[in-house]
C-alpha positions in Angstrom: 133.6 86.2 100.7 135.0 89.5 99.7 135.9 90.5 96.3 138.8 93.2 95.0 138.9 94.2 91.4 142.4 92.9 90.6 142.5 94.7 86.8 140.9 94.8 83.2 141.6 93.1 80.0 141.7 94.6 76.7 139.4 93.1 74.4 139.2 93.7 70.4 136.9 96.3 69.3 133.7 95.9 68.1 130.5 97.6 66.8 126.9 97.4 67.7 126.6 94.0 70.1 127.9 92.7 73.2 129.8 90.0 75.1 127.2 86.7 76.4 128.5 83.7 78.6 132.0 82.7 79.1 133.6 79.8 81.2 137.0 79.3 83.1 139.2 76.4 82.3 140.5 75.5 85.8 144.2 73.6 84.6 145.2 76.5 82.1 143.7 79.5 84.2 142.4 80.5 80.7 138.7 82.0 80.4 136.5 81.7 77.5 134.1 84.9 76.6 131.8 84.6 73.4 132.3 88.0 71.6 128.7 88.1 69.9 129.4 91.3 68.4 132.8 89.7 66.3 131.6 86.5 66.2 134.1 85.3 67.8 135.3 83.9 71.5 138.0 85.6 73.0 140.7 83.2 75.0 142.2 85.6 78.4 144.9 84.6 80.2 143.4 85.2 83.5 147.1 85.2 85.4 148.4 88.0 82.9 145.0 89.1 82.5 145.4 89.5 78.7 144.2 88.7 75.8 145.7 85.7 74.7 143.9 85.2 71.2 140.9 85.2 69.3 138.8 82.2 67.7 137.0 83.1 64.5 133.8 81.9 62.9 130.9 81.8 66.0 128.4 83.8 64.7 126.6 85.4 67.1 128.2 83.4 69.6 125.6 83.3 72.7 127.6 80.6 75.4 130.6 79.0 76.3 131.7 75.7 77.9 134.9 74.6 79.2 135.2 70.7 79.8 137.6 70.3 82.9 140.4 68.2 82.5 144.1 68.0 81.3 143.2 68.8 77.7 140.8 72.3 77.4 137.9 71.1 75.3 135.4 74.5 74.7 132.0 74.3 73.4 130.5 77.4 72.0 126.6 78.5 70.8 126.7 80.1 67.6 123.2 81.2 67.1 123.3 82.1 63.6 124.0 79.5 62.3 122.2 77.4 64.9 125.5 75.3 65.7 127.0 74.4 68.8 131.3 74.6 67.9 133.7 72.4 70.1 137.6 73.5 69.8 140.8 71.2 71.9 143.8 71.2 71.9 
């Protein structure tokens, strides 16, 4: 299989840190990133391919799970606190 780059996605700014794991959830098209450097996981409209909105309080967020199904359900590692964070709809 060949890949082409299609484009980028502008992410919020951050300091000193990185991006870890992220997941796709297939029905919304909409991919999950943890942000570990703003503690946060970023949501990206992967048709648009933007940014679609930014879910606070994962602290050193280090993964990212999307169920699969009609209703997104995201599980993220926040390794500060040693918590594992589930969002839905």
């Amino acid at each position: 299989m060949s890949l082409a780059l299609r484009g980028y996605v502008v992410l919020p700014p951050h300091g000193v840190g990185d991006f870890d794991h992220g997941d796709v959830h297939l029905n919304t098209g909409r991919v999950f990133v943890a942000h570990t450097a703003n503690d946060t996981v970023e949501i990206i409209d992967a048709e648009r391919l933007e940014l679609e909105r930014t879910l606070p309080g994962c602290p050193e967020g280090s993964g990212v799970l999307c169920a699969q199904g009609d209703d997104p359900l995201v599980f993220a590692a926040a390794r500060g606190p040693e918590e594992c964070l589930c969002w839905t709809r």
